[in-house]
N, C-alpha and C positions, 0 to 999 in steps of 0.2 A: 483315539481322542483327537477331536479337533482341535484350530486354534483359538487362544484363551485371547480374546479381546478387550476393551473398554468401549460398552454400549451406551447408549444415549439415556441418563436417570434425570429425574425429577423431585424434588426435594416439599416434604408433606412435615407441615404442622405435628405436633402431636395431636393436639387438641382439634383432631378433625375426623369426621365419620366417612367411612372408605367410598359412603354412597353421596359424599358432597364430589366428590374427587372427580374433576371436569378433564376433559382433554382423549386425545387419542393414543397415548399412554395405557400399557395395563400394570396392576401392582407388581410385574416382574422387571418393574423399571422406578420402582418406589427406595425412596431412602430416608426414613425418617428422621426428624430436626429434634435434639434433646439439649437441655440448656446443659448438663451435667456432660457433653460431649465439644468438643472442640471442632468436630464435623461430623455431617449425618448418616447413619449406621445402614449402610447397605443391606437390608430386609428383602430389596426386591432380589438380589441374587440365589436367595434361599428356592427360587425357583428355578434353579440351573444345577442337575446334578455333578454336572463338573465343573469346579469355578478354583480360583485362587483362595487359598485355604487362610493363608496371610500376607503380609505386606514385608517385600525384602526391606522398604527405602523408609523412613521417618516422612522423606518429601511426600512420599505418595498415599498417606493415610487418609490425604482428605476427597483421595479419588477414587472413585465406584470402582466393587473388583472387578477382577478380570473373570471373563466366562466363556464358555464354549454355547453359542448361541443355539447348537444342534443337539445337547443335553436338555431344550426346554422341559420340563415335568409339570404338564396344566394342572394336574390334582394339587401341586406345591399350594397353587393360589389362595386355593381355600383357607391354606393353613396361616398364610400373609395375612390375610383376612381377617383372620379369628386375632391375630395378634394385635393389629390395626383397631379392632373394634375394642381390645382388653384395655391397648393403651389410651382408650382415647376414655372409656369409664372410670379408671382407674384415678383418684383423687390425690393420691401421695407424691411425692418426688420421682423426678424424673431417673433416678439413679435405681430408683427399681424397676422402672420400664428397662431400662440399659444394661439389667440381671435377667432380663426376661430375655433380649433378644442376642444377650451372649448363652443361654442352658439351649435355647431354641439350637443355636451355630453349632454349640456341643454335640447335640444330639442328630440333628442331619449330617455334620461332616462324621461321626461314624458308621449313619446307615449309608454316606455315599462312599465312602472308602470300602465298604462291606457287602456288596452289592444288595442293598435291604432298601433300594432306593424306594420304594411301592408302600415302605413300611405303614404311609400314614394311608393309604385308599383304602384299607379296610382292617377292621376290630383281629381277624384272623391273623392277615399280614404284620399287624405292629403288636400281635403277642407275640408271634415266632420270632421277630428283631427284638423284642424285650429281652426276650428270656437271656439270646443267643447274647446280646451287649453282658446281660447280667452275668450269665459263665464268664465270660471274657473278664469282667469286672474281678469278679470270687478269684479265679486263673492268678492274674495279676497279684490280688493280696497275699496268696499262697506264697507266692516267687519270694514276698520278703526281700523284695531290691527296691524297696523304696517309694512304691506306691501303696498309701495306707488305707486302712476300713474308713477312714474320713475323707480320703481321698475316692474313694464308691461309694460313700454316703451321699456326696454331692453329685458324681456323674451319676447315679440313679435317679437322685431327685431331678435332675435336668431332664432326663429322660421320661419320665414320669409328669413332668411341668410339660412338656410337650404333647406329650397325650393327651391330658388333661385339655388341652388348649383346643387342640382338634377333632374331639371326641366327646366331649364332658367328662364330671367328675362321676360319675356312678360306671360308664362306659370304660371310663380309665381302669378303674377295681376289679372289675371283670377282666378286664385283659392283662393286670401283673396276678391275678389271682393261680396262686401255686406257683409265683416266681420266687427264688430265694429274696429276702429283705434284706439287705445289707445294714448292718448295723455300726458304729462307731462305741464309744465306751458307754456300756448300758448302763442306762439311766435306775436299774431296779435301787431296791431297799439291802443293797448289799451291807452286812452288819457289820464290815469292816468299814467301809466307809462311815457309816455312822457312828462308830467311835473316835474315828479320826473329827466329826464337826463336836461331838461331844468333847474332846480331847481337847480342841484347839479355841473354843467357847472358856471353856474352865481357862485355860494357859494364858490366855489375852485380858480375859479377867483380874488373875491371880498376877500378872504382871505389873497390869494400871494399876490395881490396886497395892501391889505392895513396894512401889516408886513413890504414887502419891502419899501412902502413910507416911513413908520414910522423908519424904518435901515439906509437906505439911505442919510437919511435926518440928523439922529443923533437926531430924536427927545426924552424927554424925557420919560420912563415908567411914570403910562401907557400911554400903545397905546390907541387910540382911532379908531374906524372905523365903516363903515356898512358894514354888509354882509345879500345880500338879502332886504336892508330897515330894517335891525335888528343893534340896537348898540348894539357892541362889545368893553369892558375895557380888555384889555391883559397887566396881570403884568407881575413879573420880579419873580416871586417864581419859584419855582422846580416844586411845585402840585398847579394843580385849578389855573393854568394859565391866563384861559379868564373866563369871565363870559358873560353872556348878557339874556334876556327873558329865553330865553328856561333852562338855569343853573343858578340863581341867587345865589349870595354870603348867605353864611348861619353863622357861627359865625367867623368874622375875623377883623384885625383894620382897613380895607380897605374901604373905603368911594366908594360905585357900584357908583351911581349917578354923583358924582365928580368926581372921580380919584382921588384921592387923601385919606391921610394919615386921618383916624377917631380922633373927637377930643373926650375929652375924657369922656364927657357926653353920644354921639352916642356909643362907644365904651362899656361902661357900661350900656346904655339899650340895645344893644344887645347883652349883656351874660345874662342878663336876661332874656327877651324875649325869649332867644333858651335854657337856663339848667332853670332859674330859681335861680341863683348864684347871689348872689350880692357880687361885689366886692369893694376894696377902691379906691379912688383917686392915692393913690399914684400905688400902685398895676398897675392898669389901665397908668398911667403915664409912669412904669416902660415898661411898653409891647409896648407901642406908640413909644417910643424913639427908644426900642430897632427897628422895625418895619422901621421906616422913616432914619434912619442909613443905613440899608440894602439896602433900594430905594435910597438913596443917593449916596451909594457907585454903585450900578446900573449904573445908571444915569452918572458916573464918568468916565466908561472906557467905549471902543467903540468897544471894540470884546471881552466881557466877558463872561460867558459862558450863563445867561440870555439872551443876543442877538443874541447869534448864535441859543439858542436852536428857538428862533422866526424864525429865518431864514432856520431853519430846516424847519419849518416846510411851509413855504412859499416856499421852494425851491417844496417841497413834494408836494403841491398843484398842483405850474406849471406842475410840472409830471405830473398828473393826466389831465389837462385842454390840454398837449401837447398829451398826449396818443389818448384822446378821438379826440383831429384835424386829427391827421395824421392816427391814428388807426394802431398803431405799438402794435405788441404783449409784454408782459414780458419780454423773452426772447431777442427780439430783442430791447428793448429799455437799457438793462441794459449792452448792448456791443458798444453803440455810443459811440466812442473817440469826443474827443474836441481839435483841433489843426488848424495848420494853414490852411488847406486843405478846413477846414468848412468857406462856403461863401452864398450867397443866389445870385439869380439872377431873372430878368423878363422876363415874358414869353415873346415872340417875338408879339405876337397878343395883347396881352391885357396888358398894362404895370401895372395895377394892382393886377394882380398873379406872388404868389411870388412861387418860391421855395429851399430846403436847403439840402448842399451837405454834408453828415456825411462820415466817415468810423466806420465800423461795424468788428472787428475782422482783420483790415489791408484791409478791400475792400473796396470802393469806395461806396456809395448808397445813393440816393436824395429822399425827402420827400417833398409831397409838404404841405405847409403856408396857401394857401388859396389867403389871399391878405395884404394888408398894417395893416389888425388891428392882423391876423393872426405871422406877421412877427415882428408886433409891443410887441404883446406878446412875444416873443423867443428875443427880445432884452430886456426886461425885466428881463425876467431871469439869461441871461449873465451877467448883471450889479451884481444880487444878486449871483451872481455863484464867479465874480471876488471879491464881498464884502467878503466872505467868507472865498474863499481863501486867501485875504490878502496877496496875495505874492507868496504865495507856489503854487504847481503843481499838478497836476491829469490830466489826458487822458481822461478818462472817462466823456460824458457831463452829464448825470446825476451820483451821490456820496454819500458816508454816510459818515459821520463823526466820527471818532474812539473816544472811551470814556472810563473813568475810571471809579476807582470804588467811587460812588457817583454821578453819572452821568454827570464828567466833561469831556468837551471835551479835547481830548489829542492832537490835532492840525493832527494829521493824516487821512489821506483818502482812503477810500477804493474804490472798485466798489462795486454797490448795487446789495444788491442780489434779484433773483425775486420775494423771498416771502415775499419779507419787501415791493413791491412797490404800492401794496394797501391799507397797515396798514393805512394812515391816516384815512381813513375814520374810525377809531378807535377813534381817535384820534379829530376828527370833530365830529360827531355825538353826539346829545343832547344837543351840547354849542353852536354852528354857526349853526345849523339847528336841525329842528325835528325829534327825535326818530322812527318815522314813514317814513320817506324818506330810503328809501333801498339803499346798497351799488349796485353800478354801475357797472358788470359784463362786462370786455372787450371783451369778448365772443360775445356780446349781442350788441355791440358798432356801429357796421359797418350799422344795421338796421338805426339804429337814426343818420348817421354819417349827413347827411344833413341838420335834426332838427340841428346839431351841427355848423356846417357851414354857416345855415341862423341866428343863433343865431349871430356868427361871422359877418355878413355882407357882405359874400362872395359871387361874381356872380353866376348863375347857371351855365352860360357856366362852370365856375370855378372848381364848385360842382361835374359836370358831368365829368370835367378833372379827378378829384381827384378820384373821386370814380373807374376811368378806366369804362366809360361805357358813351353812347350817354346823352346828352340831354331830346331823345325820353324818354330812356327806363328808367331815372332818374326819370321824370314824371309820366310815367304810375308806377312805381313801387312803389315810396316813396311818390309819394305826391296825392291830390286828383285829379279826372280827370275832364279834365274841359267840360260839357255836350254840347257846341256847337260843339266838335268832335265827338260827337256821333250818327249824323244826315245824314242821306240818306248812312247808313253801304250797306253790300254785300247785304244781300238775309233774306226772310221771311220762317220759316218753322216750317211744325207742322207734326208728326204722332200721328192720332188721332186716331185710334182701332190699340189696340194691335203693334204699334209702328210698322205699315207697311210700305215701302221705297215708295208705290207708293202713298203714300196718302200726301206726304210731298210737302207742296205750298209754293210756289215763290214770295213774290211781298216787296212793301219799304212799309213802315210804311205809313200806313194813318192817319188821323186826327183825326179820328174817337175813334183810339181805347184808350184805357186806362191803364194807367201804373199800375203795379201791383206789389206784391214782388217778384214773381217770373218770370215777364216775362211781357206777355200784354194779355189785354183783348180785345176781337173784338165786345161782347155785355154784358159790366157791367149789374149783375141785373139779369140774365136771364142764369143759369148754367143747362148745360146740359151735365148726366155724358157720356162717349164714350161709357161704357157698363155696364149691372146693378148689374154684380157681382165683385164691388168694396168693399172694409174696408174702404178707405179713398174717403169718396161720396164730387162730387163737390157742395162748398158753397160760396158763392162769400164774406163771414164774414170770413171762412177760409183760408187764404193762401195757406195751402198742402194742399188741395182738386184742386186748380188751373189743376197741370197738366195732370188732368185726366176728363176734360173738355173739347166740342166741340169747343169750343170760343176762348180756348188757342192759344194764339199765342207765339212764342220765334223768335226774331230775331237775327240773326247772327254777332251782332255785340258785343259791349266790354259790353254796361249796362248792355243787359241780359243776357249774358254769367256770368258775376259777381252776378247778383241776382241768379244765377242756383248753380255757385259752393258754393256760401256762405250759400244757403240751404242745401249745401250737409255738408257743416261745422258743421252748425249745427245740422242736424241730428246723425253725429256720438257722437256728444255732447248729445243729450238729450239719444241714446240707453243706453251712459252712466249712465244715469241719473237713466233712468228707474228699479226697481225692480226685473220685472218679464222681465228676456232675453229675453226668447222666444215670447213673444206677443209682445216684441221690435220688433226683427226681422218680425215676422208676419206681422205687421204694416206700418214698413219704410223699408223695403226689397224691395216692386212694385214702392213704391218713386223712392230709389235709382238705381234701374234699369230702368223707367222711364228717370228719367235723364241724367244717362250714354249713354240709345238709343237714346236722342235728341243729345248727343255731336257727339254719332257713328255716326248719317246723316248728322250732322253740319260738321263734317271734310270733306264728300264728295264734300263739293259746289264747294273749293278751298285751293289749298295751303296756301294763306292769312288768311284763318279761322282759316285752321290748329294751324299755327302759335300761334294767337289770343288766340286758347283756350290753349296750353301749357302756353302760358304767363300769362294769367289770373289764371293758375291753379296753378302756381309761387306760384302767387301775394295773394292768397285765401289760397290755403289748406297749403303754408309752411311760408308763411307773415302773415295768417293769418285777411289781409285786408279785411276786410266785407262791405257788403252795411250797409248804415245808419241803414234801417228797422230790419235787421237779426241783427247789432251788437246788436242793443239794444233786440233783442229776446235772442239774446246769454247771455247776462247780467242778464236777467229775470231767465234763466235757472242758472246760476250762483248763483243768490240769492237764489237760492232754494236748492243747495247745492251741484250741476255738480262742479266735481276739473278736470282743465284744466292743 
């Protein structure tokens, strides 16, 4: 290796097309100007396969790296080029050009550290550096020291943005095509997961609302309520607030059971019971008094700071049960004003959909309710919004309350910020439900927004309004399909040697055949392979032996298009899984390409297929929806120790 010097750069606009670019300079001397950067991002070094990887000094970040002049790589240029032209169309913020030309740095400083330098001069060369990054990638997860599936979720996608950039987006697909996907925490319809947003919907509900009864009403501490079918006792203290199952009371004068003030027998065997202390009567007396004073004086005023902090936290709930209805972001939830403006109306067709007119930052914007139980809720909340306020003012329909030191409220109102507007589940977790229930990422919201709305009682017409999308596609996406629409589909077809176009037959489903996991059978029982130099030999106890069988049938319609993609699921799952890379590959490589050639002839029948399989391919590889047979093979592979 030569030596790494500082060459002579020239500093380029974004906002400039690479064929304005004057001078006797070529782009291996370019360093693009971002506002979001404090100096311009050396690009043009991406064409020197050995250069300085990072910067030892702070001083020296704003100076072009170091390179070894006799590493030039011309074909780099192209690739500068392509990114030059990305940046200079692109209309967003500069901070995503400056994501673009850090996944670029990722991905050449491993093909120049791995001699894959050539990776990008051609589709051949930057499969074989794909693949080999992607074992490396898998390799690493494996090791379990600390670099995660989301940690190769990212270095793939950089790697993959770089393709993409220098090849195009169709060129790119063919060249990861049969690499393993790395995945992060799959996104399917796992049914555990969806009782935890069912769980935590109901809990945050069941909690606003049974604070607010209890405020409202002026009943006195404690509160009493359920939440989830669990009682809940909510005092009147600063700490250790509620108790119920999941937090029981542990040494305090507080009677769980009752509600009420320990007499002073109970009171003294539970200082023993928990230290082993024996105390006196009078002692014990002294604490009890002191104790039921405090609850009295509670109990006495009707916005003290005991009650608001309840109402705190009930207001904080409806936030949460109002986010997950309407599926308003952070951001956008903590700029809703509250004034006169704010109304709700019915929809013209269905007088049971409601919806509600906010302004957000002085604009105008409508949300919609759902229907009467939807709307019934957000009048809930205004009551405990007005209890609150007591009088005074804020703009803002959801608020924090300003506090002193000792954590009294000081009667002032803020706007909430967005990183307070999760915290309760801080705050909920361990007392109103179990430590095992996960917090409720609103990222993750809009998948389940339906589970959320039938929880609600909201029409589907309704559902499909709100979500901005048909009826149809609500259905086939979110919920399960119903199998009398899956009868007498387009067209039957097989390529059976060697996935030849003329070997592929026409006809509807007959009676005859038999369903299968991946498609259908035409003679259960009786496997016969298409040719005898197969790894994966047909067995009718096999499932992936199937499509490599005379008898295989796949029909063009939604079942087995969904039992096809949801084996492809899984198979990037189990390469995961496997050990030894390359006997993965070996193994599920004729699968996967198998497959792919039944979808390539399936698009030929009809445009309507087409369709069919992007939607299906949706609903499978980024929904993660599986067939029954495959989730639960997925689950199998799970237990074994695949991280999704």
């Amino acid at each position: 290796m030569g030596e790494l010097i500082i060459r002579d750069t020239f500093t380029v606009p974004r906002k400039i097309l690479v064929d304005d670019l004057n001078g006797d300079k070529g782009l291996e001397s370019a360093r693009i100007e971002l506002e979001s950067k404090s100096w311009p991002m050396d690009v043009g070094a991406f064409a020197y396969t050995v250069r300085e990887k990072k910067k030892n000094n702070i001083g020296d970040y704003d100076k072009p790296i170091k390179v070894d002049i006799d590493s030039f790589l011309p074909s780099r240029i192209y690739l500068i080029e392509k990114l030059f032209d990305k940046a200079f169309l692109h209309g967003g913020k500069d901070t995503t050009v400056e994501g673009w030309v850090s996944q670029c740095r990722m991905t050449l400083n491993w093909c120049d550290d791995n001699r894959f330098e050539t990776a990008f001069e051609s589709p051949l060369n930057a499969h074989i550096a794909y693949k080999k990054f992607t074992d490396e990638l898998v390799h690493k997860i494996k090791l379990n020291e600390g670099f995660t599936p989301a940690n190769g979720v990212r270095h793939q996608r950089a790697f993959k943005f770089t393709l993409e950039l220098c090849f195009g987006s169709k060129e790119m697909k063919d060249i990861c095509q049969g690499v393993t996907l790395i995945r992060s925490k799959r996104e399917g319809s796992d049914a555990a997961e969806e009782e935890h947003v069912k769980f935590s919907l109901k809990a945050y509900l069941n909690i606003a609302r049974g604070l607010s009864d209890n405020l409202l009403n002026n009943k006195p501490f404690p509160f009493k309520f359920e939440v989830n079918g669990v009682d809940v006792v909510y005092w009147h203290t600063l700490k250790n607030t509620s108790h119920s199952k999941y937090r029981p009371l542990s040494v305090s004068t507080q009677n769980q059971e009752e509600g009420r003030i320990s007499t002073i027998d109970e009171y003294k065997s539970n200082i023993k019971a928990y230290s082993g202390r024996i105390i006196y009567d009078a002692e014990a007396e002294n604490e009890l008094s002191r104790s039921q004073q405090i609850l009295d004086k509670a109990n006495s005023e009707t916005h003290n700071n005991a009650r608001l902090m309840a109402a705190s936290l009930s207001m904080q709930c409806y936030l949460m049960v109002f986010m997950m209805l309407t599926n308003m972001s952070r951001s956008e939830v903590v700029q809703l004003e509250c004034d006169d403006t704010l109304f709700w109306e019915k929809d013209f067709y269905n007088r049971d959909f409601r919806s509600i007119k906010f302004r957000a930052n002085g604009r105008p914007t409508r949300y919609n309710l759902g229907n009467k139980h939807g709307l019934g809720m957000f009048k809930e909340y205004l009551k405990v919004r007005r209890w609150v306020l007591n009088g005074s003012e804020c703009k803002y329909l959801f608020f924090s309350m300003g506090q002193k030191i000792g954590r009294q409220y000081s009667g002032d109102f803020f706007q909430l910020k967005q990183d307070r507007v999760s915290k309760v589940y801080d705050k909920v977790k361990g007392i109103y439900f179990p430590e095992n229930i996960p917090n409720i990422k609103f990222s993750r919201v809009r998948k389940y927004k339906t589970l959320v709305l039938n929880e609600l009682k909201v029409d589907q017409r309704i559902i499909s309004d709100i979500l901005n999308h048909t009826q149809e596609t609500n259905h086939k996406v979110y919920t399960t399909g119903d199998p009398n629409k899956q009868k007498k589909e387009l067209a039957i077809f097989w390529s059976a040697v060697k996935g030849a176009a003329d070997q592929v037959k026409g006809k509807i489903v007959s009676e005859h055949e038999v369903s299968v996991a991946a498609g259908h059978c035409e003679d259960m029982g009786n496997a016969i392979p298409v040719t005898d130099d197969l790894e994966i030999k047909p067995d009718c106890k096999s499932q992936y032996g199937c499509l490599f069988c005379e008898n295989f049938a796949c029909h063009a319609d939604r079942e087995d298009v969904e039992k096809l993609y949801s084996l492809l699921y899984v198979i990037d799952c189990a390469k995961q899984l496997s050990r030894n890379v390359d006997r993965s590959h070996e193994l599920f490589d004729p699968l996967v390409a198998r497959v792919n050639l039944i979808f390539s002839e399936m698009k030929k029948i009809s445009d309507e297929v087409d369709e069919l399989l992007r939607e299906v391919e949706r609903s499978v590889m980024v929904l993660g929806v599986l067939t029954p047979f495959w989730e639960l093979k997925l689950q199998r592979l799970e237990d074994l120790g695949v991280t999704l």
